[in-house]
VOGU-187501 format. One record per residue (C-alpha): z, x, y. Coordinates in pm, 1 decimal. Layout:
N
SITE        pz        px        py
SITE         Z         X         Y
...
***
This chain:
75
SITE        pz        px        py
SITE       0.0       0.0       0.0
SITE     -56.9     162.6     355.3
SITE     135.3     117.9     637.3
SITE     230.0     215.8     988.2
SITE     546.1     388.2    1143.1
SITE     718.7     369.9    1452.3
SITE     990.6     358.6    1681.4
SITE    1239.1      16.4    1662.6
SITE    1103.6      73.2    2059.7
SITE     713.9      31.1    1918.8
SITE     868.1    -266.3    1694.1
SITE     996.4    -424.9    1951.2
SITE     688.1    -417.7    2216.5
SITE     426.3    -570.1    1968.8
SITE     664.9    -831.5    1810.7
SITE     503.8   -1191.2    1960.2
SITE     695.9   -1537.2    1978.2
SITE     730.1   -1699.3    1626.9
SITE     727.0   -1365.7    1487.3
SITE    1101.4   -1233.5    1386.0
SITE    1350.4   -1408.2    1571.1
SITE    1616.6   -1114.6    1777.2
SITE    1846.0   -1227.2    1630.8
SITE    1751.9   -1168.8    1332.9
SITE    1608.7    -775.2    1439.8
SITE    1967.9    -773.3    1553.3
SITE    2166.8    -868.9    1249.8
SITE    1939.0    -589.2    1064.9
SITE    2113.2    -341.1    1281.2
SITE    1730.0    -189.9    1438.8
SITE    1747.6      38.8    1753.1
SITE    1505.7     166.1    1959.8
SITE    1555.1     465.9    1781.3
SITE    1531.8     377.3    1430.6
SITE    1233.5     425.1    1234.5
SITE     997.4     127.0    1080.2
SITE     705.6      79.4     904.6
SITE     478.2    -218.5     891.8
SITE     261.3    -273.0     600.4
SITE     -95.8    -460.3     586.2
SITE      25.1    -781.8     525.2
SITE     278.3    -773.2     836.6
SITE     589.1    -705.3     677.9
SITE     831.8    -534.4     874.2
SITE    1078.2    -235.8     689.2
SITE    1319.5     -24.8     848.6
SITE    1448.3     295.6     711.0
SITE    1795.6     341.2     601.8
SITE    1936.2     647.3     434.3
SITE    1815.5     597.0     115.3
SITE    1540.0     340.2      92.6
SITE    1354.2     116.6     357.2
SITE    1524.3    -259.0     388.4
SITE    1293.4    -555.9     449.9
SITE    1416.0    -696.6     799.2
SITE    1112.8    -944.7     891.4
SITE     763.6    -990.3     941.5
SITE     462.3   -1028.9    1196.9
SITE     169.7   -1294.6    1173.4
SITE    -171.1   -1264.9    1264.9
SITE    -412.3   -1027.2    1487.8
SITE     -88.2    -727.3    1425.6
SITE    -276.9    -429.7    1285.6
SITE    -449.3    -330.8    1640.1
SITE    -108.7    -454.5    1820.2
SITE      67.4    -227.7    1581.2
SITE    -236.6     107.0    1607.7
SITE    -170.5      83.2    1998.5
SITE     166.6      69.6    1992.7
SITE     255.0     351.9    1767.2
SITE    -120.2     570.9    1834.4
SITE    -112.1     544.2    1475.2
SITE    -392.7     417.5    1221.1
SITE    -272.3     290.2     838.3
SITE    -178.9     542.6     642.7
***
């Protein structure tokens, strides 16, 4: 599966209404620090020390949202 990494910061600059609720980014304990990967169906993971935890996801049109955001392509 391929995905994209960034910043909580990046995370939190493409993330659109109806998307994950802050709350709920909140409860998963992400900071703008805090690195997160997005996959190619929109799910969101963040890293913890020893695995990456599912917090959310994003809906459609994410993928260039997520290349500009992080000046990263699917890897």
């Amino acid at each position: 599966m391929r995905y994209i990494e960034m910043t909580g910061h990046a995370l939190m600059s493409i993330v659109e209404p109806g998307e994950v609720p802050p709350e709920q980014i909140q409860r998963a304990g992400l900071t703008e620090g805090c690195l997160v990967r997005v996959n190619e169906q929109g799910d969101i993971e963040v890293r913890r020390h020893d695995r990456w935890e599912l917090i959310g996801g994003l809906v459609g049109g994410f993928g260039p949202r997520a290349e500009r955001a992080s000046g990263r392509t699917w890897a």
